[in-house]
Every structure is written in C-alpha cells, then in structure tokens.
ZAPAMAR-827404 format. One record per atom (N, C-alpha, C): y, x, z. Coordinates in steps of 0.001 Angstrom, whole numbers, plus 524288, in hexadecimal, padded with zeros to 5 digits. Layout:
N
YXZ...
//
This chain:
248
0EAE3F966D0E8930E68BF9A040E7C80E5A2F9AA30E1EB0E758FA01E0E1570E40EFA13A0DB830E197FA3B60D9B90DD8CFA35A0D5630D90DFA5990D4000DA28FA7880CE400DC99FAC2B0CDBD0DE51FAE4F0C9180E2B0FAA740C66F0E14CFA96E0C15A0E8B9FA48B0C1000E597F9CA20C2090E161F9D350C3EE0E158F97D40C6A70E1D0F977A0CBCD0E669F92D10CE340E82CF925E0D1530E431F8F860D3710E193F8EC90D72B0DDDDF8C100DAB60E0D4F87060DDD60E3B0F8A410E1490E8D9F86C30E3DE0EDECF887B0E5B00F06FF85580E5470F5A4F87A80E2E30F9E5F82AC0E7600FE4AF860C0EAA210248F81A90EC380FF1BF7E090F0FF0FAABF7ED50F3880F877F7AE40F6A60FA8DF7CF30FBBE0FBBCF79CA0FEF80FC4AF796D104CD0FAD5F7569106CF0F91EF768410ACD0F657F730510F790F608F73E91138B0F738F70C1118800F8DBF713911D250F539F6DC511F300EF4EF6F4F123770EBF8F6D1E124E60EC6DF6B0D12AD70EE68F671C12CF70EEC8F68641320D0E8C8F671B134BF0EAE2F68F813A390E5A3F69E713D830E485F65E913F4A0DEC2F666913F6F0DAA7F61161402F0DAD2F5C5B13E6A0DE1EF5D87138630DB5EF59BD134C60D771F5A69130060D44EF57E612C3A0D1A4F571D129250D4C9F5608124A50D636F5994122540D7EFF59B411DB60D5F5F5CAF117480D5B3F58AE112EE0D43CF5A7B10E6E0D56CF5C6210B5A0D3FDF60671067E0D5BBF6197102090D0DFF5FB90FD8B0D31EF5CB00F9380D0C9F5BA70F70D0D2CAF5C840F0AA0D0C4F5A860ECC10D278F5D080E7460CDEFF5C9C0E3AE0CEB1F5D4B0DFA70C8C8F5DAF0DB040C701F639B0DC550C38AF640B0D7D30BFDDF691C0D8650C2B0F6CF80D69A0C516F719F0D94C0C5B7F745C0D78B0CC64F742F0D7AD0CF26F70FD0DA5F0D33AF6FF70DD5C0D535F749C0DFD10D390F78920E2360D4B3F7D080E5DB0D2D2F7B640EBBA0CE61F77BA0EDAA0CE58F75090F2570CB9DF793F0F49F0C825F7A7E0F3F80C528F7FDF0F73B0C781F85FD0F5B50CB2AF86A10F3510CFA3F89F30F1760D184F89C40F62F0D343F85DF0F9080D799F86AD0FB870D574F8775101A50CEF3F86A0102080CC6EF84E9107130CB15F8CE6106560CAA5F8F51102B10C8BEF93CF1008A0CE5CF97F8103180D2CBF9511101370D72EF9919104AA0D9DEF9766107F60D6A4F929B10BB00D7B1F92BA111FA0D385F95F6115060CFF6F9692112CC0CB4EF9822115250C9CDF9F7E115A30CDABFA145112400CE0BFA6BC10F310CA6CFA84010C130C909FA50C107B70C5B8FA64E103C50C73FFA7ED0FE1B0CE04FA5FD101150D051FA6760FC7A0D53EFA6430FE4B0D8A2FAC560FD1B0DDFAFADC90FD530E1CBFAA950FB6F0E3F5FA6EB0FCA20E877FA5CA0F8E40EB4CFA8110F60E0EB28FA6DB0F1DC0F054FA9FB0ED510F5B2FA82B0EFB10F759FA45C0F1580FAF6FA3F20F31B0FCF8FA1E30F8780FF38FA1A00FBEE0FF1BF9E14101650FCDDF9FCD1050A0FB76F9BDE108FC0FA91F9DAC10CFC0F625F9A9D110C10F2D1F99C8113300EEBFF97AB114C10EFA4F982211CE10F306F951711E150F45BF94A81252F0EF7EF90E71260C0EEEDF940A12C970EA66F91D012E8F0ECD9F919D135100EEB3F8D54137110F17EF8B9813C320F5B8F8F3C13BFC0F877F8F5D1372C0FDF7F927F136EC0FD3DF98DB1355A0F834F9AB9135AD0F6F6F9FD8135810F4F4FA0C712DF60F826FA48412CDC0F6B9FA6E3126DB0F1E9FA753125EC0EC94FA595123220E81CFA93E124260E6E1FAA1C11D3F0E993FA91D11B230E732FAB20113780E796FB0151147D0E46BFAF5F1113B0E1F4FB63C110B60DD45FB606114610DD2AFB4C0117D70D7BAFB52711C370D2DAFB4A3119DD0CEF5FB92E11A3C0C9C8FB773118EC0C84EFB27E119490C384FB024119430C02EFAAC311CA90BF31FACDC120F90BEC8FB120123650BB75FB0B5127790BFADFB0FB12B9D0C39AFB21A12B4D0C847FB29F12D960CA60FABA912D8D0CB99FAA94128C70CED7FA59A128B70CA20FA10C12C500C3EDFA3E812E4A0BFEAF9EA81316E0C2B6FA1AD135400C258FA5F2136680C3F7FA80513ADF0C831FA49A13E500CBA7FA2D71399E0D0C4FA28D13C250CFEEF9ACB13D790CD27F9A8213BA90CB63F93D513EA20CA13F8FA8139490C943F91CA134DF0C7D8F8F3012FF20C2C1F8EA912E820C122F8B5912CAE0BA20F8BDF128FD0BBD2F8695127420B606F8790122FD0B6F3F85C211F3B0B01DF834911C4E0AFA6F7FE5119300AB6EF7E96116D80AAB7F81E81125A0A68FF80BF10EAD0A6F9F803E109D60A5B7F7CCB104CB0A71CF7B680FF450A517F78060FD370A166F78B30FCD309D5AF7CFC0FA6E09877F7E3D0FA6E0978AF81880FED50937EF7D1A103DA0918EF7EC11084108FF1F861E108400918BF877810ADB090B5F8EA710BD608FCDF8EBD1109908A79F8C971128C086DBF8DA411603082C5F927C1168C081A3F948E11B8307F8AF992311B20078AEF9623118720782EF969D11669072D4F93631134006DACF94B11176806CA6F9A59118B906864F9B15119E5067B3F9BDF1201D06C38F9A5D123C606D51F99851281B06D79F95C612AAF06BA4F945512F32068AFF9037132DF07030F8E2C1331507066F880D1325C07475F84B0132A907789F86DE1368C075D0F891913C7C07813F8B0E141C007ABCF8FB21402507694F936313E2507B89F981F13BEB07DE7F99671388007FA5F94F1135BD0828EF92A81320708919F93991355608770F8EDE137E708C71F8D0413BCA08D47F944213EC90879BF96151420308B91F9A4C144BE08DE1F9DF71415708D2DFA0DF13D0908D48FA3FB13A370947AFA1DC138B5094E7F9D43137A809A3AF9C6E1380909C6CF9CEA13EDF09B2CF9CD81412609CF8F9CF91452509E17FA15D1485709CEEFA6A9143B409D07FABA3146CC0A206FAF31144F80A474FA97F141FA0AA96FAC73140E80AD5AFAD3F1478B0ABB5FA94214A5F0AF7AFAA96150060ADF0FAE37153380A87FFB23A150730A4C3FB456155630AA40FB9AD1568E0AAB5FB9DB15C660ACEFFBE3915D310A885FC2C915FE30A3ECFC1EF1601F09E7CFC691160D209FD9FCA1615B860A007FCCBD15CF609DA5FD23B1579209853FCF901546A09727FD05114F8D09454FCE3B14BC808F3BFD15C14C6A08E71FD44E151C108A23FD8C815161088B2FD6121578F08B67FD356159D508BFCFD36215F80086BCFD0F4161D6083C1FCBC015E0807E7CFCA9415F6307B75FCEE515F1107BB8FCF76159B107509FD3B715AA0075A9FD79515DE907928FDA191600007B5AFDCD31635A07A7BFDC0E168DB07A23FD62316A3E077CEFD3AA16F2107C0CFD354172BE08232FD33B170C608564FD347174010846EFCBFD1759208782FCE7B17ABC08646FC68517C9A08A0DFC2B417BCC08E71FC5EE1799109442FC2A1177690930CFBF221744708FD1FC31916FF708EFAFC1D716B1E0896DFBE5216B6608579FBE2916E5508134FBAD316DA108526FB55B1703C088E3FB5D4174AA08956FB0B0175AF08CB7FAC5C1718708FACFB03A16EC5092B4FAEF916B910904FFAB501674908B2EFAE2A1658208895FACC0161E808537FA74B1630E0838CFA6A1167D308264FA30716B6B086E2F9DC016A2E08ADFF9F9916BB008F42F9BE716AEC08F37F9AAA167C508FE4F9E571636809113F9C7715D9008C42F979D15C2808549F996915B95082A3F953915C2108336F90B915E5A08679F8F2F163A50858FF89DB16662089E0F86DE1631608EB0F89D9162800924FF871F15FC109229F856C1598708D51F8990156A608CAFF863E1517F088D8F83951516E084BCF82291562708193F7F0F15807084C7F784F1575B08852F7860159F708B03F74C915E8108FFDF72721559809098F7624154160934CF752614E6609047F72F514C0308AECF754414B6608503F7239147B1085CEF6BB6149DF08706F6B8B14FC008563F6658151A108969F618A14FF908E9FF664814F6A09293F624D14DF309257F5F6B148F408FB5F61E41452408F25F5FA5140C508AC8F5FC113F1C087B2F5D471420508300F5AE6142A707EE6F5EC413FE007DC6F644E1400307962F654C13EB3076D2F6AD0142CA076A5F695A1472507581F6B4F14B5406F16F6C82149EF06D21F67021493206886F66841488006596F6A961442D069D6F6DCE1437106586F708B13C95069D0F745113D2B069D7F75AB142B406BDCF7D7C142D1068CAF81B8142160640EF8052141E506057F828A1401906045F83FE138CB05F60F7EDD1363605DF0F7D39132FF061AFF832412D5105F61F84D212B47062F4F86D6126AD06545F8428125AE06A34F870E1242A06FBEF84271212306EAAF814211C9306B73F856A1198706B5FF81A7112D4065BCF7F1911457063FEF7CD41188D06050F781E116FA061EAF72DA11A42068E6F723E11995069C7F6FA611BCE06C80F6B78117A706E10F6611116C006F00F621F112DD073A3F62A511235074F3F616B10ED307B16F647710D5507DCCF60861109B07E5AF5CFC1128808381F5C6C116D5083BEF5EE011C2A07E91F60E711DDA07D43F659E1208E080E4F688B1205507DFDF6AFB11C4D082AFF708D11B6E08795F705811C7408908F6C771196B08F87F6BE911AC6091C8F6B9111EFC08E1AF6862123C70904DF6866127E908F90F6ED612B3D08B9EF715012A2F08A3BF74AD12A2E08EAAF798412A5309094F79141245009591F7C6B122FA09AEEF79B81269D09A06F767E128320A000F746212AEB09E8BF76831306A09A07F75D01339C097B1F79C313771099A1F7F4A1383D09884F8152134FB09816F86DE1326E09F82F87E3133F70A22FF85AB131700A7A4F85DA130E90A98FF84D4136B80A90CF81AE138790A9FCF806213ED10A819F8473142120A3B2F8791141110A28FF8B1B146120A66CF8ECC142CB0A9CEF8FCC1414D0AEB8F9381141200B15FF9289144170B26FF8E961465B0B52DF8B2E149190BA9FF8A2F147D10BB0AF89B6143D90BEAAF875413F650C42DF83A91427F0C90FF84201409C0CE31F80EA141F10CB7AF7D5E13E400CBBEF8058138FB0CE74F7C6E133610C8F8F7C6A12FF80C87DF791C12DCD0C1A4F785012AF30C1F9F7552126AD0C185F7A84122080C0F7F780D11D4C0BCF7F77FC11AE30BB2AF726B119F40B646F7006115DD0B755F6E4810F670B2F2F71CC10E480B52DF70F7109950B1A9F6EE0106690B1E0F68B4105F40AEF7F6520103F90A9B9F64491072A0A9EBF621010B610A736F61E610E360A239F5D2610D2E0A5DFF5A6510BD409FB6F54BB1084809D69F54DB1039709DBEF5AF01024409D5FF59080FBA00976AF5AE40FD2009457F56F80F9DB08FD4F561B0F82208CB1F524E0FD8809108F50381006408EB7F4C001042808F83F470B1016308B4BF440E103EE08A75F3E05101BE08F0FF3A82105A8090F7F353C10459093DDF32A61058609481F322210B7E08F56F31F310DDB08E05F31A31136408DF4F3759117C209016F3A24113AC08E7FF40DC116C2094FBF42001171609771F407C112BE09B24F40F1110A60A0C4F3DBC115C109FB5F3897116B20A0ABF359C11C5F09F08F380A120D009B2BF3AD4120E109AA7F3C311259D09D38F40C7126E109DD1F447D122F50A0A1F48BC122C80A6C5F47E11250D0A837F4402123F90AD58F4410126A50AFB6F430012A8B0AAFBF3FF112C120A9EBF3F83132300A9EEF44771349D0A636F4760132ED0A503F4CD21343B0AA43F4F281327A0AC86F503812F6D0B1E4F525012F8D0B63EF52F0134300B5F5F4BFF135330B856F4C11138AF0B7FAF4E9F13E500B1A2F4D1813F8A0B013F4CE91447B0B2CDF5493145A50AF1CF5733141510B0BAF5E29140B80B5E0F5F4E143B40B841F5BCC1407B0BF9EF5D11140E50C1C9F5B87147660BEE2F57C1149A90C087F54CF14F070BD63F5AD9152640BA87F5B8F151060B5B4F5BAA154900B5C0F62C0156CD0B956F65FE1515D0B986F6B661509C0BFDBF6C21151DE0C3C4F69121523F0C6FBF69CF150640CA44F6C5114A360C8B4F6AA0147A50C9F6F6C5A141860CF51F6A9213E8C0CF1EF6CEC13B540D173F6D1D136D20CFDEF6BA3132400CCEEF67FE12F7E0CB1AF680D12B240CD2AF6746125DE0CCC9F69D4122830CE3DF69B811C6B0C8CCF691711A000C9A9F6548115D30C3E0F64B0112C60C54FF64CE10CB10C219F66CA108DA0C345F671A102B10BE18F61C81025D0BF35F5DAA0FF530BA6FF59F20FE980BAD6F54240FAA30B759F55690F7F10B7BBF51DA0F3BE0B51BF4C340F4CC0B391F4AF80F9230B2F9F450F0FA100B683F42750FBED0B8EAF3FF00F8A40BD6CF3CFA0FA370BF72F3995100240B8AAF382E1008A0B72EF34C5105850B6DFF36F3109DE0B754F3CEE108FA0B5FFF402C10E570BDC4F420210E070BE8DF443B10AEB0C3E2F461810A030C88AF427710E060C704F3C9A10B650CC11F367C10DD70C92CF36D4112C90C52EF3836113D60C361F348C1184D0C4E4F37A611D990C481F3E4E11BDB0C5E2F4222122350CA2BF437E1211F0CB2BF45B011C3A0D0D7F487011C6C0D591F453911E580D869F4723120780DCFAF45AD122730E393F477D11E040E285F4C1011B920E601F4CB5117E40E2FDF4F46113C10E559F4E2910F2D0E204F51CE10A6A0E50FF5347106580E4FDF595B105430E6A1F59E0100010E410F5B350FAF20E662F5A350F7D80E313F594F0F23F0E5E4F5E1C0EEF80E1B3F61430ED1A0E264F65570E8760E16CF62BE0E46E0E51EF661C0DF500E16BF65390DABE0E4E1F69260D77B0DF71F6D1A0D46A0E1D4F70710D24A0E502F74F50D65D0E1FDF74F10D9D80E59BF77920DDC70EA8FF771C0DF340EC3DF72070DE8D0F23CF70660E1650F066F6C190E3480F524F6AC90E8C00F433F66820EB390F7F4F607B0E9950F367F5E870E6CD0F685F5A150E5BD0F9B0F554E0E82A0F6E2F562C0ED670F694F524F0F0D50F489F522F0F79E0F789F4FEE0FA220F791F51351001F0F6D6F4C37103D40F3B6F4A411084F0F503F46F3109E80F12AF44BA10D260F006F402B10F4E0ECB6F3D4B113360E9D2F3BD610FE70E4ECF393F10EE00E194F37FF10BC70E2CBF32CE109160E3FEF2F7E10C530E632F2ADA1081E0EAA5F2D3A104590EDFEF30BF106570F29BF322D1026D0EF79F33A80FEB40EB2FF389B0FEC20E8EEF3ABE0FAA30E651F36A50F7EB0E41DF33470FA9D0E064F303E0F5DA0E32BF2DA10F1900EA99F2C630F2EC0EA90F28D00EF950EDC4F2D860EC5C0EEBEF30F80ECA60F294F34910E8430F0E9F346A0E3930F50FF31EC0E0160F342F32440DA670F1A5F381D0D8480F225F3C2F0DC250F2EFF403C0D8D80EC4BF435F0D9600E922F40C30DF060E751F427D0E21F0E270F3EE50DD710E30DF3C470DE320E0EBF36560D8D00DFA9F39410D4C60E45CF3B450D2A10E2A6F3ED80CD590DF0BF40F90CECC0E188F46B10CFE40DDDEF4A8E0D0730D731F4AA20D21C0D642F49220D5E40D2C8F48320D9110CE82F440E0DB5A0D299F3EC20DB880CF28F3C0B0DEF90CE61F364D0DA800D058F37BE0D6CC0CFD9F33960D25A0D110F2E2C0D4530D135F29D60D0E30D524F265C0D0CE0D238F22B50D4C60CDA3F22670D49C0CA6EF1F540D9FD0C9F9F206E0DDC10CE6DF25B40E0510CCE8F28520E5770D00EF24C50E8A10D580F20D80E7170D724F1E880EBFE0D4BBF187E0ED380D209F17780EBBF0CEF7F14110EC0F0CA15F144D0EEBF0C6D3F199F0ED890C174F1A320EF320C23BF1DD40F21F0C4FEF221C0F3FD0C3F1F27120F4AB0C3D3F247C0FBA9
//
C-alpha cells in the first residue's frame, strides 16, 4: 500500500486459517491498521490481492466486503454516540435486512417481522457480552470497557465469518485486560469465528493468539507461534525490547 512515494506496506502475505485467533502486531505506525484498512475496503491496494475463502474481494467497498462475512473494530471506538446501546447493535445488523428500507413505515408485515427479529437477536448479542442490562442506556454514557464490548456487539450482528479487532485492550487496566481474553475466546467458540487482532499488550497478544505476525516499517519481519515470536532477536529489536522474553 502506497501513499504517494511512502510505502505503508510493502511484500506482506498472510494466510489466516479458520477458527483461529491470530495476531498482527508491530510499533506505531508499522502499517498494522494499513493492512486491517485494505482487508476491510478502506483501502485499495496498490498492489496484490486481498482473498476471502478463496474469493478476490480488493477493490470492494466496506459495505460489500461486511456483506460478504467480514467486520471489524476500531482503534478509536466509532460508536453511534447518541443512540440507545440496542440500536447500536441493530443498526449494524441491517446490513442482512432483505425488507426494502421503506418497508416498516410502509406497514408491510415482512418488514415489521423482520425488524422484530432483528431486535430479539441483538437483544440475545447485548446478553452475550454481558450488557443486556443497559440496552436502553445511551452508548456514550457507557464506561469505556462498555463500549468496547459494545463495538464487538455491533460487529457480530453483521454476522461476521472473520473479525477484526483492532486493539481491543488499549486503555484497559490489568484485570479488564485478562478478562478480555477470556472473552475473546468465549466470541470465537461461541459465534463460530475467525479472529485477527492488531494489539499492543503483550499479555493479551501471548496469551489468545495462536499465531502472530510482526510488522515493522511495513515489512514482515517475523512469523510464528508465540513462544517463537517472543524469543526472536529480531522481534527483540524492533519491538518488544530486551525484557520481553523474560516478562512478556
């Protein structure tokens, strides 16, 4: 991917298989949400190609590439702010509506039951990740690990194969941060998923991911199971500094 003569990322491939938890990680400014930007179609590749269960989809808008069984987080939460937590979740959930977009006020009965549906099922999503209790409640007067689970909500009523988070603990405390990966997991068993995560806590990174690769400078330096990554001298340099195989 390039942005006039700076290369963003350059030479990366990656092969995600299904229904595992796998990471990309890197310093700031690595190309890590670059690359979550042209799986997602936010961003054309300059070069290559972006397969999704064998099928071409670069070039695809976003709304096409959720269409096609993808969503996604963001680093900075993009919650509908002034919308009750519930139609948060349906409002994502009306990528699958096959009613005409006129069909409620209209009073057709396809479309009210549909809409019906759509409510019980982002009802029944609120519950999965525990904030059933505050479907009511506005989005932005909710505590920021709220939200987040909130936005991973939101992404699931697409009803998503493959689910990319992108930095999903950052600005959680040590104990939110553990629990989150619990919650990672449970998502992935529970939805059938795919998960890819971009995330700078080391402790969340070793602890779910199952494979991870490491950018830097927009090339991939490094590939592998998490003990492989922790101990790479190269991975050491760049990134995880000289106390990461010890503490990380």
């Amino acid at each position: 991917m390039r942005f006039g003569g700076l290369t963003a990322v350059q030479k990366f491939s990656a092969c995600v298989e299904e229904g595992r938890i796998v990471g990309l990680i890197g310093p700031n400014g690595a190309g890590k949400t670059t690359c979550f930007n042209m799986i997602t179609g936010f961003y054309v590749p300059s070069e290559g190609q972006v397969l999704f269960q064998g099928v071409d989809i670069t070039g695809l808008p976003p709304h096409q590439v959720c269409g096609r069984g993808i969503a996604r987080t963001f680093q900075n939460i993009r919650l509908f702010k002034n919308e009750t937590v519930l139609q948060n979740v349906m409002i994502a959930g009306h990528v699958r509506q096959t009613s005409p977009w006129w069909g409620k006020a209209m009073g057709l009965p396809s479309a009210i039951r549909e809409e019906q549906d759509l409510r019980e099922r982002s009802l029944a999503l609120l519950d999965a990740v525990g904030l059933s209790q505050l479907a009511m409640e506005q989005a932005d007067s909710l505590p920021y690990g709220a939200q987040r689970r909130l936005e991973i909500a939101r992404a699931l009523a697409t009803n998503p194969r493959f689910l990319l988070l992108d930095e999903p603990a950052a600005g959680m405390n040590p104990q939110e941060s553990e629990a989150l990966m619990a919650f990672i997991r449970n998502i992935r068993d529970r939805f059938s998923l795919t998960i890819l995560l971009i995330e700078h806590d080391m402790k969340v990174v070793m602890g779910v991911c199952e494979h991870i690769w490491v950018l830097d400078y927009g090339v991939c330096i490094a590939e592998g199971e998490p003990t492989a990554i922790r101990s790479n001298p190269k991975v050491i340099e760049a990134y995880l500094g000289e106390e990461a195989p010890v503490h990380a």
